[in-house]
C-alpha atoms as one frame of an Amber mdcrd trajectory, in Angstrom:
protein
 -14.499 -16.530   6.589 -16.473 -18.033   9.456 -19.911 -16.850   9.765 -19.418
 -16.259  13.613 -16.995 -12.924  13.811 -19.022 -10.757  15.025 -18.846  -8.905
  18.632 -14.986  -9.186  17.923 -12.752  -7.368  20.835  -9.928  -4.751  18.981
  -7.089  -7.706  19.643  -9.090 -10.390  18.373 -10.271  -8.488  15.358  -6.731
  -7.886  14.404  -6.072 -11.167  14.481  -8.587 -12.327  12.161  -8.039  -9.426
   9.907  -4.186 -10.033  10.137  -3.177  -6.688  11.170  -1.979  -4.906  14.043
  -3.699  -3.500  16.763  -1.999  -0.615  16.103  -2.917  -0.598  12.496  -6.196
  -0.508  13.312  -5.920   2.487  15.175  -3.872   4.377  12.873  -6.701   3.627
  10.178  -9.677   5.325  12.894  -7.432   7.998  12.726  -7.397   8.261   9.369
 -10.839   7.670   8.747 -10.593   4.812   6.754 -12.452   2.539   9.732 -14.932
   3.961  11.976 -14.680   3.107  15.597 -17.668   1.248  17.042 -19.675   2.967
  20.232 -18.217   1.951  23.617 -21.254   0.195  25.611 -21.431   1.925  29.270
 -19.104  -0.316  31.289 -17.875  -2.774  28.077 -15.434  -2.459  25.665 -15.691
  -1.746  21.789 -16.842  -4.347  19.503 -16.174  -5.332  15.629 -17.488  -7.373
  12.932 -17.083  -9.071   9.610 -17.951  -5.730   8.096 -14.904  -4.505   9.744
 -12.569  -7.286   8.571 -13.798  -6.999   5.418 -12.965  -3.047   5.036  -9.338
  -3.764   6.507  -8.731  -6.362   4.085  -9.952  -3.900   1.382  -7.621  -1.457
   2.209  -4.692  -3.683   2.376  -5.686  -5.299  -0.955  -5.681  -1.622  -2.201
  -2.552  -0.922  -0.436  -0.573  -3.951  -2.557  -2.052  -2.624  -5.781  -0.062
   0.645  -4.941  -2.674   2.680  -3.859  -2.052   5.588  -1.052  -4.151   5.694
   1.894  -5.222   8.623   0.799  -6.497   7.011  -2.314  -8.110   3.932  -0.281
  -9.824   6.545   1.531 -11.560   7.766  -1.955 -12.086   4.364  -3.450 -13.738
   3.690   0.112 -15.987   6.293  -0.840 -17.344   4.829  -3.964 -18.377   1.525
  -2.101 -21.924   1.752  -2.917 -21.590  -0.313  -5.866 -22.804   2.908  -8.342
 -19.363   4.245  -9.592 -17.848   1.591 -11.445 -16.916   4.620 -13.767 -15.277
   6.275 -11.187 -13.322   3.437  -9.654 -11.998   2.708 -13.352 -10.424   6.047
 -13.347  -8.581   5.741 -10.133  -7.623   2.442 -11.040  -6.224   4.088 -14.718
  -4.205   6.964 -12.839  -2.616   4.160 -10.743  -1.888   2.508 -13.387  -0.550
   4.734 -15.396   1.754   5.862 -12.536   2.998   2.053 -12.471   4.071   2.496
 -15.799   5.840   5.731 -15.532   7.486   4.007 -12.534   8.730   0.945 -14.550
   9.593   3.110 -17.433  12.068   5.200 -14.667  13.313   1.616 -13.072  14.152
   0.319 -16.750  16.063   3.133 -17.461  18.131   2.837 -14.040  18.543  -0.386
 -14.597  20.056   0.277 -18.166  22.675   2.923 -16.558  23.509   0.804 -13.685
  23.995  -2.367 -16.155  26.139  -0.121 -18.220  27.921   1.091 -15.306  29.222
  -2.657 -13.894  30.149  -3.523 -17.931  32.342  -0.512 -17.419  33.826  -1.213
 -14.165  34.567  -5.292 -15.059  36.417  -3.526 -18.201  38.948  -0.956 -16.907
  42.327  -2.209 -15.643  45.148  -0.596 -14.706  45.407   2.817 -12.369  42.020
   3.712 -14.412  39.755   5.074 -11.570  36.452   3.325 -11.301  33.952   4.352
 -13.467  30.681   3.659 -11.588  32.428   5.955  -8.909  34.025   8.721 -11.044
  30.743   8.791 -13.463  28.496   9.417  -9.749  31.026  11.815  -8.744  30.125
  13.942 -11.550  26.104  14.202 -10.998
């Protein structure tokens, strides 16, 4: 990243931190970027610091994490609670697995499901629709 982003208007920061303008906002809404003092007369200004906690959050945000769990891993950005950011990163992770445990077994019915409906001939009603009709 060039050494020269700083004093960065809203429009051009989004650029540079590849988000919306709009994004930005929503995240000074939601307290995950603070919103720089207006100058008397000028217009708001933002830095590399800034680009750097906006590409946190959207590395965070493709790991799986919630905004509202960016928001606490934002908190533990002092460097000091390594511990702590383990655990988050654990309970994600353990989540992913429960999630990939559910998706394997969906996949299993569903695979299940088409071998059953490539096998019935006849006047045999489908079984993919008669087997959803029952749940």
């Amino acid at each position: 990243m060039p050494s020269n982003l700083t004093g960065l208007s809203i429009g051009a920061f989004a650029k540079e931190a590849e988000v919306s303008v709009e994004t930005l906002r929503f995240y000074q809404r939601r307290g995950l970027l603070s919103e720089p003092d207006k100058p008397y007369g000028s217009i708001r200004r933002y830095g590399q610091q800034d680009i750097a906690r906006v590409r946190f959050v959207k590395a965070a945000q493709r790991l799986g994490f919630s905004l509202d769990e960016v928001a606490g891993l934002l908190t533990l950005d002092d460097g000091t609670h390594c511990d702590d950011a383990r655990q988050f990163a654990e309970l994600k992770l353990a989540d992913v697995r429960a999630k990939l445990a559910a998706l394997r077994r969906i996949e299993e019915v569903l695979a299940a499901l088409v071998r059953d409906c490539c096998a019935s001939h006849g006047t045999v009603s489908c079984p993919l629709i008669s087997t959803l009709q029952k749940q």
